[in-house]
PDB file of N, CA, C and O in Angstrom:
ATOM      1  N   UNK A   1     -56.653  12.535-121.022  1.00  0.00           N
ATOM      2  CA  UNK A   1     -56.798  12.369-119.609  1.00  0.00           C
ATOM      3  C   UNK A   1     -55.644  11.535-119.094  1.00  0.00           C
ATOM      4  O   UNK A   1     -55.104  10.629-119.730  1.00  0.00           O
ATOM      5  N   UNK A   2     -55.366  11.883-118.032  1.00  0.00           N
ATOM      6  CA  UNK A   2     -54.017  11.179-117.311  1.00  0.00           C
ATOM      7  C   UNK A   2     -52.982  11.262-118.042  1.00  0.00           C
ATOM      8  O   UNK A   2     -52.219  10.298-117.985  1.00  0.00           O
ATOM      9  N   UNK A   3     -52.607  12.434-118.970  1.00  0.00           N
ATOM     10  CA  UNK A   3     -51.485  12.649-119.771  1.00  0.00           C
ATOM     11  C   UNK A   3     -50.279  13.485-119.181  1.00  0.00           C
ATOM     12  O   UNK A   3     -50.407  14.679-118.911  1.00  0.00           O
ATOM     13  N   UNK A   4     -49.117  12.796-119.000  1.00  0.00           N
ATOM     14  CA  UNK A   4     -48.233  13.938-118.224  1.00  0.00           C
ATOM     15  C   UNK A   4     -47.400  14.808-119.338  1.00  0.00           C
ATOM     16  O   UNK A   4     -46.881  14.450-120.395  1.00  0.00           O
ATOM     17  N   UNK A   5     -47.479  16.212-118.633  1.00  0.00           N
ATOM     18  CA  UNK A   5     -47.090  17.006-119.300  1.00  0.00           C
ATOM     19  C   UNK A   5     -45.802  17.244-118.446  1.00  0.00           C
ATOM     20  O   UNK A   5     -45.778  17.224-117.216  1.00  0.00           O
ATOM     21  N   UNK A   6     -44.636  17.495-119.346  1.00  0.00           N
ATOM     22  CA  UNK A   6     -43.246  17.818-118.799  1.00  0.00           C
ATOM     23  C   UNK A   6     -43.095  19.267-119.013  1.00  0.00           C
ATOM     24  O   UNK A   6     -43.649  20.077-119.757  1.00  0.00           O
ATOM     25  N   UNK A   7     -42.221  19.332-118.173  1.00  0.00           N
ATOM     26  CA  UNK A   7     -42.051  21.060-117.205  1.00  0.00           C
ATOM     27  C   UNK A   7     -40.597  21.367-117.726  1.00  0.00           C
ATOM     28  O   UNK A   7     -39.609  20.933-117.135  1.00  0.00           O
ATOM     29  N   UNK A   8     -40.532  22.003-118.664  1.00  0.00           N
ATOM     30  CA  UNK A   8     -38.874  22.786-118.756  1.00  0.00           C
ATOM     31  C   UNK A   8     -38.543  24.149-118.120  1.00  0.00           C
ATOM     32  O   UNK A   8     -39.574  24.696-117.730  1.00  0.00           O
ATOM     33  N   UNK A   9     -37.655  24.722-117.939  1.00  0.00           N
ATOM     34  CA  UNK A   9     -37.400  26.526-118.029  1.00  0.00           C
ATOM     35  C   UNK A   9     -35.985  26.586-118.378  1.00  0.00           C
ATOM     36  O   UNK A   9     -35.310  25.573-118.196  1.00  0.00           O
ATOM     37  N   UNK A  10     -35.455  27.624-118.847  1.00  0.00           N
ATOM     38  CA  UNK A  10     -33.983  27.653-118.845  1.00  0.00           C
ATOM     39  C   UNK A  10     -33.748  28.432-117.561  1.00  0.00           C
ATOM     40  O   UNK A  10     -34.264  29.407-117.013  1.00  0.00           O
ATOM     41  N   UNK A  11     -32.653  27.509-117.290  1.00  0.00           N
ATOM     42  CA  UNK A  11     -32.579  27.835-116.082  1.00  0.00           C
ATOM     43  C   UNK A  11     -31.001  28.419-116.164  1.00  0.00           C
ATOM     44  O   UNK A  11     -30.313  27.946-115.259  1.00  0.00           O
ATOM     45  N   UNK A  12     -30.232  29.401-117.106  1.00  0.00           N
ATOM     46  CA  UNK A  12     -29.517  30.542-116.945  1.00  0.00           C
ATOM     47  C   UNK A  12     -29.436  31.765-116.403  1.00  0.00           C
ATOM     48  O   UNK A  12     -30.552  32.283-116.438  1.00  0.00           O
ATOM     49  N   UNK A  13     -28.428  32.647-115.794  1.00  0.00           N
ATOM     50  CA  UNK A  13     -28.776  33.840-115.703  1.00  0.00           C
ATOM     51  C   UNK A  13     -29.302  34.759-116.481  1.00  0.00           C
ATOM     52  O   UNK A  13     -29.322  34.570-117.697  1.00  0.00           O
ATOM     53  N   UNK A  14     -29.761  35.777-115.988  1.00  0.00           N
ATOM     54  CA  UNK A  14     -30.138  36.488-117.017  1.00  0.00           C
ATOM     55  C   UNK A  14     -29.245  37.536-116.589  1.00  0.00           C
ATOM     56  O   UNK A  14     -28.691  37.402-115.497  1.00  0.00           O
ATOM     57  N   UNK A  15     -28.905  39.116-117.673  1.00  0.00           N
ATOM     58  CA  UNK A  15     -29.017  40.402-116.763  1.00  0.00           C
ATOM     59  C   UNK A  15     -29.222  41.102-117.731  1.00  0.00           C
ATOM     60  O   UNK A  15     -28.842  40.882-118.882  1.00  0.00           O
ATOM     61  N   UNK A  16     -30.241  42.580-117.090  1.00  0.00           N
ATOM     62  CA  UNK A  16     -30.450  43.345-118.199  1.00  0.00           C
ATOM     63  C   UNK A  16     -29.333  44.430-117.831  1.00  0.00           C
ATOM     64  O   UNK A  16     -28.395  43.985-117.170  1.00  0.00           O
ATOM     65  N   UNK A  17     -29.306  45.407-118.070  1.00  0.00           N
ATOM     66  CA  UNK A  17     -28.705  46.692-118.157  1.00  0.00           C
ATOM     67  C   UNK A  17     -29.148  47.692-118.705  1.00  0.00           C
ATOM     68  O   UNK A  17     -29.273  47.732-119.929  1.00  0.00           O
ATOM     69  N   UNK A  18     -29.552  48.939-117.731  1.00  0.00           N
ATOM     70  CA  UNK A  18     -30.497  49.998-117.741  1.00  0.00           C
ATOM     71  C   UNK A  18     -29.787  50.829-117.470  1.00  0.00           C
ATOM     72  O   UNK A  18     -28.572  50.856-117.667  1.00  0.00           O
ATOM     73  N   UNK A  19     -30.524  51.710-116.926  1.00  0.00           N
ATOM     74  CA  UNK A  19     -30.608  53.403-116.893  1.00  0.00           C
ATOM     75  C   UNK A  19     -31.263  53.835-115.680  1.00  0.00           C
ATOM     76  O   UNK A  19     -32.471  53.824-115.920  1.00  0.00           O
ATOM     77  N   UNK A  20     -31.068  54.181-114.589  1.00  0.00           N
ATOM     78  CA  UNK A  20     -31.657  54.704-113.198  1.00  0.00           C
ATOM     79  C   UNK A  20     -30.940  56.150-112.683  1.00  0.00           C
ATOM     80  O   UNK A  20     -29.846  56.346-112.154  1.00  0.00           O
ATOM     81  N   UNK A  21     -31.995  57.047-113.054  1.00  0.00           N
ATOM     82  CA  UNK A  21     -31.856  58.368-112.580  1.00  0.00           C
ATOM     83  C   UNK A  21     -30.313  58.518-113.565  1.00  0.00           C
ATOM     84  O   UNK A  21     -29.249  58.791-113.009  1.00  0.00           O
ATOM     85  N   UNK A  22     -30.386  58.361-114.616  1.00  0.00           N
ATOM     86  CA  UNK A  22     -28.970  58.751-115.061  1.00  0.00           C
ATOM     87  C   UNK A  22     -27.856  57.871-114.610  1.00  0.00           C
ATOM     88  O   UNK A  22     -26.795  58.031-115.214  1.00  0.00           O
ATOM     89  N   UNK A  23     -27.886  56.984-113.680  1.00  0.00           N
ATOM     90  CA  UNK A  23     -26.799  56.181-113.723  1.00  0.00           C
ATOM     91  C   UNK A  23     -27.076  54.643-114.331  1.00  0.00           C
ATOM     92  O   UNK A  23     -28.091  53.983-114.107  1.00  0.00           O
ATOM     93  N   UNK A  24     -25.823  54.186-115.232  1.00  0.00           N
ATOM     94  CA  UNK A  24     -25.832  52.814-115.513  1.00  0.00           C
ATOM     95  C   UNK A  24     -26.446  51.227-114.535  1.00  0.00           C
ATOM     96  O   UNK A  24     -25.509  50.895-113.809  1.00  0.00           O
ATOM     97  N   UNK A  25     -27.017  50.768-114.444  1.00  0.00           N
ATOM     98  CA  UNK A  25     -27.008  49.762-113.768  1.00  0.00           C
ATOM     99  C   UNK A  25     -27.074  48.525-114.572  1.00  0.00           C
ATOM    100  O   UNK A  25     -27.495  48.382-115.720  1.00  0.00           O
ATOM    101  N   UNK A  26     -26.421  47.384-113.497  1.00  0.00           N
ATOM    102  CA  UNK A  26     -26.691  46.065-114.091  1.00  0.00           C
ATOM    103  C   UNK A  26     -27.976  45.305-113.263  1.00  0.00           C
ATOM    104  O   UNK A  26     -28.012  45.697-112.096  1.00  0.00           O
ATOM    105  N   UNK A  27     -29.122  44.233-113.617  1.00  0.00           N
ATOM    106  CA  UNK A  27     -29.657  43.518-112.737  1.00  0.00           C
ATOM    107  C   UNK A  27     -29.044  42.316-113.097  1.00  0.00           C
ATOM    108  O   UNK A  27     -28.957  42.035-114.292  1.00  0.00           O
ATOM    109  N   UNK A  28     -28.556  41.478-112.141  1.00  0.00           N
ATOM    110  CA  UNK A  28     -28.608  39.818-112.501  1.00  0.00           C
ATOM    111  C   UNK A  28     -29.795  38.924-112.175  1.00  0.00           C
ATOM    112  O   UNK A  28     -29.974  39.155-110.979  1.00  0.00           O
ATOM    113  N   UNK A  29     -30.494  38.243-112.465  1.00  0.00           N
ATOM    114  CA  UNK A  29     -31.806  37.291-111.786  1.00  0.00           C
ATOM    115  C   UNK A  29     -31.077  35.966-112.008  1.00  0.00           C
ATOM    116  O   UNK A  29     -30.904  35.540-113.150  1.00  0.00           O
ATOM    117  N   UNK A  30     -30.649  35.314-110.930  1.00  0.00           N
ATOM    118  CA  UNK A  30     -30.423  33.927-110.351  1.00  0.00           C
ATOM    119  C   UNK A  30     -31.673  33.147-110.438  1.00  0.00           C
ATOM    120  O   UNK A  30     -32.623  33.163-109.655  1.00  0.00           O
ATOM    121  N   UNK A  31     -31.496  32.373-111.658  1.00  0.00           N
ATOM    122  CA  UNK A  31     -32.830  31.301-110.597  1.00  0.00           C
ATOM    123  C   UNK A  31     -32.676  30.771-109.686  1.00  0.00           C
ATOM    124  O   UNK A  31     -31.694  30.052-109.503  1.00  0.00           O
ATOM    125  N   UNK A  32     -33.524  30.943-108.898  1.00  0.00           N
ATOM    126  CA  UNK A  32     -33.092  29.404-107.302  1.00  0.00           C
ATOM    127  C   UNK A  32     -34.374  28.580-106.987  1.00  0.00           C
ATOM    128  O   UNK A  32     -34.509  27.727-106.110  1.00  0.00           O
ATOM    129  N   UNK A  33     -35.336  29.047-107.946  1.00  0.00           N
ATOM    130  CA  UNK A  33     -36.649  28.432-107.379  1.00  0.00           C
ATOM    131  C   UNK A  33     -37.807  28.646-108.987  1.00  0.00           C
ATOM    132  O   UNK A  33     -37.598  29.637-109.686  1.00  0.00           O
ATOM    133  N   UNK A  34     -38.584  27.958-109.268  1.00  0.00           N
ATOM    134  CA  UNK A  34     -39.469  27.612-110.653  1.00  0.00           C
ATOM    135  C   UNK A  34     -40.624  27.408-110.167  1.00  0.00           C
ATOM    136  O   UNK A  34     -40.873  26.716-109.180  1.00  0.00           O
ATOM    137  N   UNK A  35     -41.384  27.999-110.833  1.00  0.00           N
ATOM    138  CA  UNK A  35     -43.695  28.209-110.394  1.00  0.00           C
ATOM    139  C   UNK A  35     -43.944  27.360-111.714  1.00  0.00           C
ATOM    140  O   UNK A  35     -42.983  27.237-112.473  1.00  0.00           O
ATOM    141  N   UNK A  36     -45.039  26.819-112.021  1.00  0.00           N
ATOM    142  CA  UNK A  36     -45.247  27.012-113.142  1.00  0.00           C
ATOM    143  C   UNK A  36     -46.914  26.787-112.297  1.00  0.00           C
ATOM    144  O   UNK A  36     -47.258  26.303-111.218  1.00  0.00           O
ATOM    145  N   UNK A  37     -47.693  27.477-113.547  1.00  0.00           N
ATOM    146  CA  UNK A  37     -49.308  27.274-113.090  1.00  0.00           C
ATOM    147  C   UNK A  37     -50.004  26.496-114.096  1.00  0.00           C
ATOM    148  O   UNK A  37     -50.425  26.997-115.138  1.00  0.00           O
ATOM    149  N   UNK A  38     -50.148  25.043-113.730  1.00  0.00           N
ATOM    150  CA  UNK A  38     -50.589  24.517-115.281  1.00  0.00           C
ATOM    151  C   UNK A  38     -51.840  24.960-115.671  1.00  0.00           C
ATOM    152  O   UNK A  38     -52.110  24.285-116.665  1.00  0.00           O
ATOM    153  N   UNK A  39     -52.748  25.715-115.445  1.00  0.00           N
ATOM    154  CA  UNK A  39     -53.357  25.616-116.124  1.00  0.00           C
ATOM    155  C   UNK A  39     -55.049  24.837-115.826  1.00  0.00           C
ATOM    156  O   UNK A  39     -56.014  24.837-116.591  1.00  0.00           O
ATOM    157  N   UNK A  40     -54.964  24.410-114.862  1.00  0.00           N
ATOM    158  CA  UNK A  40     -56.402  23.531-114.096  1.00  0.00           C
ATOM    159  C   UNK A  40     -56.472  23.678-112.622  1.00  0.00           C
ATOM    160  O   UNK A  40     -56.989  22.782-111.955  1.00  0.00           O
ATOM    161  N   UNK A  41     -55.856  25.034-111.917  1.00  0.00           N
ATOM    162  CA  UNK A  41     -55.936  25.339-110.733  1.00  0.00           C
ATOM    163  C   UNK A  41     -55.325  24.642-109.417  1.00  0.00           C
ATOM    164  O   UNK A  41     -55.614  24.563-108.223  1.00  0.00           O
ATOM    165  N   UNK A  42     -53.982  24.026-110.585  1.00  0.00           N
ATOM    166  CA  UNK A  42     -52.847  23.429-109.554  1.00  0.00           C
ATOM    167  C   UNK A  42     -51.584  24.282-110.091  1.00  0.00           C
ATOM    168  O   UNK A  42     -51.450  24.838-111.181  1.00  0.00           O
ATOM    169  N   UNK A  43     -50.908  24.230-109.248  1.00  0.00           N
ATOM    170  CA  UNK A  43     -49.253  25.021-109.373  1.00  0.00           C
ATOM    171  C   UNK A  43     -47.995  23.974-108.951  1.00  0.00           C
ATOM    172  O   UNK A  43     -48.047  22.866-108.418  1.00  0.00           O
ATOM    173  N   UNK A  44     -47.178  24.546-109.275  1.00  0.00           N
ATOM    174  CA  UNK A  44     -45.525  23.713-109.251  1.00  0.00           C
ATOM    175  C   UNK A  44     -44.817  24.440-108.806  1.00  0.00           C
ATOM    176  O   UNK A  44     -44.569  25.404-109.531  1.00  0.00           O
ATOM    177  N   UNK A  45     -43.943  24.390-107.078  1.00  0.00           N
ATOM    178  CA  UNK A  45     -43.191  25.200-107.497  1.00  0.00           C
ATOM    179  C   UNK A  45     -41.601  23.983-106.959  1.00  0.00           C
ATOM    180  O   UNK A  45     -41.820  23.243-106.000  1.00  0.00           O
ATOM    181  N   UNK A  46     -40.625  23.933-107.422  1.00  0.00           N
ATOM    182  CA  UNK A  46     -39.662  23.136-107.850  1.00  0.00           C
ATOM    183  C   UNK A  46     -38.401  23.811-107.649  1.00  0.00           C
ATOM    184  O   UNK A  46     -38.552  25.029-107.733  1.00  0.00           O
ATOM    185  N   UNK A  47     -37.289  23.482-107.427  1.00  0.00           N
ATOM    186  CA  UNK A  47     -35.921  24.121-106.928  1.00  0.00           C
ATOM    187  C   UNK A  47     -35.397  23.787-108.528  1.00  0.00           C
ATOM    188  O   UNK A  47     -34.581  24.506-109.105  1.00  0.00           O
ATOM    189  N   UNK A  48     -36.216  22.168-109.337  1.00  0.00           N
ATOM    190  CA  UNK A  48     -35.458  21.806-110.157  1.00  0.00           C
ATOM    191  C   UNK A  48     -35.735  22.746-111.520  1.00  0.00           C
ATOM    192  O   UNK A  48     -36.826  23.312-111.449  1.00  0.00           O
ATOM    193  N   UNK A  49     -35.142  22.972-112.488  1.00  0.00           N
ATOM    194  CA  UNK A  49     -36.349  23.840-113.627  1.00  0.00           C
ATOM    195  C   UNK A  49     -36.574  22.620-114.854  1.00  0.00           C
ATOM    196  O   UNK A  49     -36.449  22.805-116.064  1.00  0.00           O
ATOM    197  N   UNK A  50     -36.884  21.532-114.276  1.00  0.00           N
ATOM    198  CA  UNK A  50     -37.056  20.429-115.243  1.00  0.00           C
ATOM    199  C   UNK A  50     -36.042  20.292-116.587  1.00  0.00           C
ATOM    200  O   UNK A  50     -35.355  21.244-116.959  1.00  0.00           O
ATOM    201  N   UNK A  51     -36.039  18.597-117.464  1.00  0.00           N
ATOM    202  CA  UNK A  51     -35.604  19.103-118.470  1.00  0.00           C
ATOM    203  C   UNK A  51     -36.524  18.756-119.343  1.00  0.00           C
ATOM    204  O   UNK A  51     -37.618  18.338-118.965  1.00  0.00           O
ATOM    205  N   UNK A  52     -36.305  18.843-120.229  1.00  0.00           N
ATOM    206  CA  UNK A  52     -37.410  18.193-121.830  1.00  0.00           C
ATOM    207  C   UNK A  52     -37.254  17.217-121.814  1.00  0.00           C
ATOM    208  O   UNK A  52     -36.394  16.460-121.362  1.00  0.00           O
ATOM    209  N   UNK A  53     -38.837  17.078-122.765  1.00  0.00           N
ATOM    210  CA  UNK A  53     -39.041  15.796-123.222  1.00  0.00           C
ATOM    211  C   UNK A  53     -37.728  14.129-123.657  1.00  0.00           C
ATOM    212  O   UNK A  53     -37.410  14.171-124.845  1.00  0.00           O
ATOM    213  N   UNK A  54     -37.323  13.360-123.179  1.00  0.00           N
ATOM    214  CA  UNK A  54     -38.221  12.050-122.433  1.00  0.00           C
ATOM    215  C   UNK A  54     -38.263  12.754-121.358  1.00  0.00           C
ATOM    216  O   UNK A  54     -39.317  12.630-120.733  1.00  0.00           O
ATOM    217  N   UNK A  55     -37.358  13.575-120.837  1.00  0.00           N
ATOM    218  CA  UNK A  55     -36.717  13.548-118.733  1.00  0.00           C
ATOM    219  C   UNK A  55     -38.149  13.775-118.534  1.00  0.00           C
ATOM    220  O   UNK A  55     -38.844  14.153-119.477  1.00  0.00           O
ATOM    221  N   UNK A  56     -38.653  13.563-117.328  1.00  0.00           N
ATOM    222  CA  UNK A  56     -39.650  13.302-116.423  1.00  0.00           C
ATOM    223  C   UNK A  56     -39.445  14.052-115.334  1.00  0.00           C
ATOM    224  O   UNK A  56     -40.423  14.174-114.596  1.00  0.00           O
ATOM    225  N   UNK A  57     -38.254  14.698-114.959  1.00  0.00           N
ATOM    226  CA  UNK A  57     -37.841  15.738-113.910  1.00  0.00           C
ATOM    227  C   UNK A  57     -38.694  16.523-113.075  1.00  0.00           C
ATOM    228  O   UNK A  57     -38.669  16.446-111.847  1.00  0.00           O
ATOM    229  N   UNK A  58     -39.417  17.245-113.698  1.00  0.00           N
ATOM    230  CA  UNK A  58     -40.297  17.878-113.457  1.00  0.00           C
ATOM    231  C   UNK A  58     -41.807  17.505-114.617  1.00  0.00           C
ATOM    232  O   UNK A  58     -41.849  17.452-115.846  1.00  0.00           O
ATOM    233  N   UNK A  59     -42.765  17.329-113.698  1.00  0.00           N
ATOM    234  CA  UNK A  59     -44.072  17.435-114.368  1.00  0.00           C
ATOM    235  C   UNK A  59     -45.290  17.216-113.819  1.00  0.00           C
ATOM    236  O   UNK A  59     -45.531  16.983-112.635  1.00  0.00           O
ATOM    237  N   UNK A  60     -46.361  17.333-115.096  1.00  0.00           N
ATOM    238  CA  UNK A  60     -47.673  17.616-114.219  1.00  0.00           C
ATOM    239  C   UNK A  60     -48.851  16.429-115.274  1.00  0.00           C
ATOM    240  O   UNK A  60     -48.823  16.221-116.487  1.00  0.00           O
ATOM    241  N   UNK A  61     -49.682  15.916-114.320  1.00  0.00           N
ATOM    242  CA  UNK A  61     -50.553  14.840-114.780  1.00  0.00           C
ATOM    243  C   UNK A  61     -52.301  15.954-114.949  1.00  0.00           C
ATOM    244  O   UNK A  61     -52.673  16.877-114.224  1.00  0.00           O
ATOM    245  N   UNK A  62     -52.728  15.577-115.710  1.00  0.00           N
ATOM    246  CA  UNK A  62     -54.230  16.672-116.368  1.00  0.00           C
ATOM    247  C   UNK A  62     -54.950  15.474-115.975  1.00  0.00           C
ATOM    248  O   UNK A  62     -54.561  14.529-116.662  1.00  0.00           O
ATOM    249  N   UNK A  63     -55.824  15.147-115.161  1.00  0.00           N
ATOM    250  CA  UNK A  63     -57.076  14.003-114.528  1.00  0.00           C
ATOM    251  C   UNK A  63     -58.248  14.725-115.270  1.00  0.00           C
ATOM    252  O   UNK A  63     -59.346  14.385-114.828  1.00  0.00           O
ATOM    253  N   UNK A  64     -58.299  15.832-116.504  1.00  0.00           N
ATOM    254  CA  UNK A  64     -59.766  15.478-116.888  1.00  0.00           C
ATOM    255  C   UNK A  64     -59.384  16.135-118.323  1.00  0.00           C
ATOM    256  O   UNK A  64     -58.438  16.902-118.498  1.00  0.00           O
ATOM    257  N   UNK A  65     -60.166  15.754-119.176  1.00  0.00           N
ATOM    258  CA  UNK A  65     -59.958  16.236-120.783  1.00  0.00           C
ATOM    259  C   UNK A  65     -60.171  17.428-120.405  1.00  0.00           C
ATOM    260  O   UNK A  65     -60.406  17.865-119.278  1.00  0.00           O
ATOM    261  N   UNK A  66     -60.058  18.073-121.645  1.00  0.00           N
ATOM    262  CA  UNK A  66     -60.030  19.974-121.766  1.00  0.00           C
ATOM    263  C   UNK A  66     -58.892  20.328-122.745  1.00  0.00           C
ATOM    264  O   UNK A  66     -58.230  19.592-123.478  1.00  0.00           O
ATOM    265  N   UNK A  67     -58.849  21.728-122.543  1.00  0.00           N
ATOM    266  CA  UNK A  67     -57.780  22.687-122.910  1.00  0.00           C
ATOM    267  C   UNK A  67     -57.184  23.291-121.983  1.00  0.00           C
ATOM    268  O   UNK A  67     -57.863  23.928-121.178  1.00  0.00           O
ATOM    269  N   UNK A  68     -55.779  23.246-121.860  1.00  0.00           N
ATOM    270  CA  UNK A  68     -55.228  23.877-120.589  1.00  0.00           C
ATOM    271  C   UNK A  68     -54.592  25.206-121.338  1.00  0.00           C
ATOM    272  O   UNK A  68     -54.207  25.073-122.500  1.00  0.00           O
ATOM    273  N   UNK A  69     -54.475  26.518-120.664  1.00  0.00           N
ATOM    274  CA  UNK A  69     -53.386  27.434-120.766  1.00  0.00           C
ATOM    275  C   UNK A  69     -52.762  27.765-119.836  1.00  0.00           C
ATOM    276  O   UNK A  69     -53.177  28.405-118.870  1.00  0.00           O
ATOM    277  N   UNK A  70     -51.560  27.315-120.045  1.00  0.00           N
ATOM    278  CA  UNK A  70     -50.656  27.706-119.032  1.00  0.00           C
ATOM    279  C   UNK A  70     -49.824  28.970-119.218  1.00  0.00           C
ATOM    280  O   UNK A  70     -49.003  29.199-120.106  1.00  0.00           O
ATOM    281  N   UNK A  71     -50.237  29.815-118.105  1.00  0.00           N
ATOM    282  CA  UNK A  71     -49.596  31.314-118.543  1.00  0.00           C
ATOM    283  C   UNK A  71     -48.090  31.353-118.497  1.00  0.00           C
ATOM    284  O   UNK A  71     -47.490  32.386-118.793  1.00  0.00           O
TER     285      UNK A  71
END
């Protein structure tokens, strides 16, 4: 209880490269913005994409014992 949990993502581009109707394409996905749903019917959403453990950047406090899954 009252344990903060820290928030990472990599926050690189990505791009895949496919196939549409026969022609090549590239996608790029920019991050510019981070959700996360912890898991006890609160959400995050953050410009920052946190970093790991010590940083404190981003995160989320659990106010009751349990098991959380965060999708």
């Amino acid at each position: 209880m009252n344990m903060i949990n820290v928030l990472d993502a990599d926050p690189t581009t990505q791009t895949l490269e496919t196939e549409l109707l026969g022609v090549p394409v590239q996608v790029r996905a920019i991050p510019i913005q981070y959700h996360w749903d912890v898991g006890d019917g609160n959400t995050i959403t953050t410009k920052k994409p946190g970093k790991p453990y010590p940083s404190e950047q981003v995160t989320a406090t659990y106010t009751q014992e349990g098991w959380y899954d965060i999708p």
